[in-house]
C-alpha positions as a Markdown table, in Angstrom:
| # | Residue | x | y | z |
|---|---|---|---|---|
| 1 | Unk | 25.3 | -77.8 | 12.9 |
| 2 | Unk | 27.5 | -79.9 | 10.8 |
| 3 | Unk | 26.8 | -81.0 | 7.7 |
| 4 | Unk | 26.9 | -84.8 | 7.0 |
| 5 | Unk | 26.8 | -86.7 | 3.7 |
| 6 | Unk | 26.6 | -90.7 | 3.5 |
| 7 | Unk | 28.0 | -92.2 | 0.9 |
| 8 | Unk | 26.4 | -95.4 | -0.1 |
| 9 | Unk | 29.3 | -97.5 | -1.6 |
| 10 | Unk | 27.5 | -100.0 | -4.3 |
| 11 | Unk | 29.5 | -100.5 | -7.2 |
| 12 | Unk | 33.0 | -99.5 | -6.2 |
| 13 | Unk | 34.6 | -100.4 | -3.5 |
| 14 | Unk | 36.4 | -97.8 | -0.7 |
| 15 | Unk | 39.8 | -98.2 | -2.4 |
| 16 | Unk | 38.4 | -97.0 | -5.5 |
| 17 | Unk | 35.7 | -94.7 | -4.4 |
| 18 | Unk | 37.7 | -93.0 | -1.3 |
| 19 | Unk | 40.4 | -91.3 | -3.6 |
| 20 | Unk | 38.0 | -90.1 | -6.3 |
| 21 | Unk | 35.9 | -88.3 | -2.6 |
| 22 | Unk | 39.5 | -87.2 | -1.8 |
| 23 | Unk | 40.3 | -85.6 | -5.1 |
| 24 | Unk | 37.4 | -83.5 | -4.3 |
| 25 | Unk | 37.7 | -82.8 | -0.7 |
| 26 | Unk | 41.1 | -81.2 | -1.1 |
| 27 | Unk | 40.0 | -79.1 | -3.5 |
| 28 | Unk | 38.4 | -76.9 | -0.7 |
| 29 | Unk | 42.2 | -76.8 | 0.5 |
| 30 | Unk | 41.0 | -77.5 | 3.8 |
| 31 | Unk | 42.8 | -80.8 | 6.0 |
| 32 | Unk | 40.7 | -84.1 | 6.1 |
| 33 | Unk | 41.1 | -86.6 | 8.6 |
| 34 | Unk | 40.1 | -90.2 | 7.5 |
| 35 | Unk | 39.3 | -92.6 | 10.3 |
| 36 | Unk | 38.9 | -96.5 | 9.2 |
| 37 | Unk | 37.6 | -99.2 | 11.5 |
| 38 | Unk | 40.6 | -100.9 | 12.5 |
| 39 | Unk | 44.5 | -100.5 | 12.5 |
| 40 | Unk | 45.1 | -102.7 | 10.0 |
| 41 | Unk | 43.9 | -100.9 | 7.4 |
| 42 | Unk | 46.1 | -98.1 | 7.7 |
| 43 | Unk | 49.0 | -99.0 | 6.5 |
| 44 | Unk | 47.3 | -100.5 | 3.2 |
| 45 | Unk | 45.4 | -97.7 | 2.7 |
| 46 | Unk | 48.3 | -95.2 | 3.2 |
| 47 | Unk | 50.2 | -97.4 | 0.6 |
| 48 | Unk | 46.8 | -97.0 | -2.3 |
| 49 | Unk | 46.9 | -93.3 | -1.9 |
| 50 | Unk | 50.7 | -93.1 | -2.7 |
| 51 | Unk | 50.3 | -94.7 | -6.5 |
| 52 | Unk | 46.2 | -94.0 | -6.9 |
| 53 | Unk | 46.3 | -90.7 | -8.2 |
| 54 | Unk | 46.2 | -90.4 | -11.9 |
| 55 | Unk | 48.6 | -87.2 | -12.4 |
| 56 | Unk | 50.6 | -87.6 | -8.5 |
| 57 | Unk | 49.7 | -88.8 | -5.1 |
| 58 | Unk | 47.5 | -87.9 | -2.1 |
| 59 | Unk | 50.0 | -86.0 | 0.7 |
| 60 | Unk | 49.0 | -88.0 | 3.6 |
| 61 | Unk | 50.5 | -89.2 | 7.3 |
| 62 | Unk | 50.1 | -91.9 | 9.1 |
| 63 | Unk | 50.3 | -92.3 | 13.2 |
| 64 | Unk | 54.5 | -92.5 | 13.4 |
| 65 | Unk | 54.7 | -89.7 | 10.7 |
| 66 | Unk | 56.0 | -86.5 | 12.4 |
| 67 | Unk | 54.6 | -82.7 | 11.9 |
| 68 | Unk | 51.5 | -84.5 | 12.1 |
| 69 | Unk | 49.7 | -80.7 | 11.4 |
| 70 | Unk | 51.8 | -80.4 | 8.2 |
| 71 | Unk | 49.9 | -82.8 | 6.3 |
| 72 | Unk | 46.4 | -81.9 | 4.2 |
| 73 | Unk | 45.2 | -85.7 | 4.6 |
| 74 | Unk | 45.8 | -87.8 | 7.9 |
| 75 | Unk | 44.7 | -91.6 | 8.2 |
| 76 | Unk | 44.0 | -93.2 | 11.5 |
| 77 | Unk | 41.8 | -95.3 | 13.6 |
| 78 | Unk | 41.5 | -93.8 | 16.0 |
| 79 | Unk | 39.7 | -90.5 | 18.0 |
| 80 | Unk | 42.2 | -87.9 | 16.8 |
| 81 | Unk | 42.9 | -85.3 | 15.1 |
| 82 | Unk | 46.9 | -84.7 | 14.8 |
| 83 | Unk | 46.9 | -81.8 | 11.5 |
| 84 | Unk | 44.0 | -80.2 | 12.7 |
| 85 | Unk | 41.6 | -81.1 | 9.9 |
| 86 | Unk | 38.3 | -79.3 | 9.3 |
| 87 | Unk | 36.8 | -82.2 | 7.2 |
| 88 | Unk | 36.2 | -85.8 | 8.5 |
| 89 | Unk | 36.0 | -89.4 | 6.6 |
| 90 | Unk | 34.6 | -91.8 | 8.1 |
| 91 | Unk | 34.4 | -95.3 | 6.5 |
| 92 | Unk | 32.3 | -98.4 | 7.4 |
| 93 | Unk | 30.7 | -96.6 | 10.4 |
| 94 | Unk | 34.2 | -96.1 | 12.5 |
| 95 | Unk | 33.2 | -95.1 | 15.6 |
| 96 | Unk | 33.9 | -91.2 | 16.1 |
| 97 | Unk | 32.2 | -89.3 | 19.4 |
| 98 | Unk | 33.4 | -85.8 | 18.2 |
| 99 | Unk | 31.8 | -85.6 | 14.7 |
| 100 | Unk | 30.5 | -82.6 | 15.7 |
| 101 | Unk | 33.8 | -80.6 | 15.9 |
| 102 | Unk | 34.1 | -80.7 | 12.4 |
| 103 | Unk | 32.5 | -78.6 | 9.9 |
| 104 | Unk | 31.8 | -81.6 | 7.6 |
| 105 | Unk | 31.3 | -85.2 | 8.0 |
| 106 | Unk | 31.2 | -87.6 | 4.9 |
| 107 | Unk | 30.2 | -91.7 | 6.1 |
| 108 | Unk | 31.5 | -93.8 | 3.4 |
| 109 | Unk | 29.8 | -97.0 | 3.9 |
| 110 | Unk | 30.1 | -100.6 | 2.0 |
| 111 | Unk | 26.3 | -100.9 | 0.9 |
| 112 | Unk | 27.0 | -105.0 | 0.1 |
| 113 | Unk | 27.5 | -105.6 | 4.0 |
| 114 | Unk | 23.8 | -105.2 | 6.0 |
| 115 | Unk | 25.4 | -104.9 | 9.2 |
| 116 | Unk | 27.5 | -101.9 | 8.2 |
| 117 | Unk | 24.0 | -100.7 | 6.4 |
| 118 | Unk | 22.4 | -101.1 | 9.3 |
| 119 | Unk | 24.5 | -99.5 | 11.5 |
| 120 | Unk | 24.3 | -96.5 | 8.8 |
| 121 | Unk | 21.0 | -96.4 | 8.8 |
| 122 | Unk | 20.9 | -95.9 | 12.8 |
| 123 | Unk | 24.1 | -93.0 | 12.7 |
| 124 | Unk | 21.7 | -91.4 | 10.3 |
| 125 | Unk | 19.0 | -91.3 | 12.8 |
| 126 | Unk | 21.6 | -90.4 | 15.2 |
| 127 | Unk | 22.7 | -87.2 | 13.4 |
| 128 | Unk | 18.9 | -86.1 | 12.4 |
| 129 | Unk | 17.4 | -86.4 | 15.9 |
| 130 | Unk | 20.5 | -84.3 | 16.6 |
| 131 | Unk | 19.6 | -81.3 | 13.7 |
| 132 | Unk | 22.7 | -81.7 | 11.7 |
| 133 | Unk | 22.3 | -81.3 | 7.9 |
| 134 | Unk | 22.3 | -84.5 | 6.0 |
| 135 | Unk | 22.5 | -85.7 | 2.5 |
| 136 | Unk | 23.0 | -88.9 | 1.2 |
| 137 | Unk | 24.5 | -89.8 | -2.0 |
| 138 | Unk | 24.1 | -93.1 | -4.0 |
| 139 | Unk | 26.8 | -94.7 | -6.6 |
| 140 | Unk | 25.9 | -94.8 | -9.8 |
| 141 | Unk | 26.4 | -97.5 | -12.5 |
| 142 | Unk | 29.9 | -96.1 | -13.7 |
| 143 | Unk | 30.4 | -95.7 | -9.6 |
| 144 | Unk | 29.9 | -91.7 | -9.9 |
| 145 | Unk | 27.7 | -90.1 | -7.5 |
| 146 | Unk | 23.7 | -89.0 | -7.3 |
| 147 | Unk | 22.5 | -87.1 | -4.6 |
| 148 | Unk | 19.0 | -89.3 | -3.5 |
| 149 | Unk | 15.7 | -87.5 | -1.5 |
């Protein structure tokens, strides 16, 4: 089964929270797909995780990139997976039928917005009437992470 983590944005928001989860997805040195609701936020997105990282820059392609499978981190809104990557991010509950393909799942999800809690709340359902592994994580005050029961 796949393992899935939710995390429960609260404090930060995805801009700052999604590269400090990257940091530490990429240290597996396995490829991450990122999938965000809508088109639009691509290319934003794609620009943040050029100039976010504290010593460099997140290697990353965007649909229009080519050697899609040469990149560690893709971004896209759509069902895909052009570089092959092992571990998924959702964010905001973007649709994704094939979750299951991957060895790990992490739903990043704006905790300030109840319909996008909501909808959490029923893709967690989703994934433990379906036996996958889940843990959910929590920001902390200083917008770290704490693994909740």
């Amino acid at each position: 089964m796949t393992e899935i983590r939710f995390y429960h944005l609260t404090k930060k928001p995805l801009d700052q929270a999604l590269p400090d989860l990257l940091s530490r997805a990429m240290e597996t040195g396995k490829k991450i797909l990122i999938q965000m609701n809508d088109e639009a936020q691509i290319k934003p997105m794609s620009d943040h995780l050029w100039v976010c990282r504290r010593n460099g820059f997140f290697p990353h392609g965007i649909k229009g990139d080519s050697d899609a499978e040469m990149y560690p981190v893709w971004l896209t809104s759509e069902n895909d997976n052009p570089n092959k990557s092992e571990t998924l991010i959702l964010t905001n509950v973007a649709d994704r039928e094939d979750a299951d393909k991957f060895g790990l799942v992490c739903e990043m999800f704006d905790g300030n917005n109840p319909d996008i809690v909501k909808k959490a709340r029923a893709r967690w359902k989703s994934y433990k009437d379906a036996g996958h592994d889940l843990t959910y994580y929590q920001q902390t005050d200083n917008g770290g992470w704490e693994k909740k029961a």
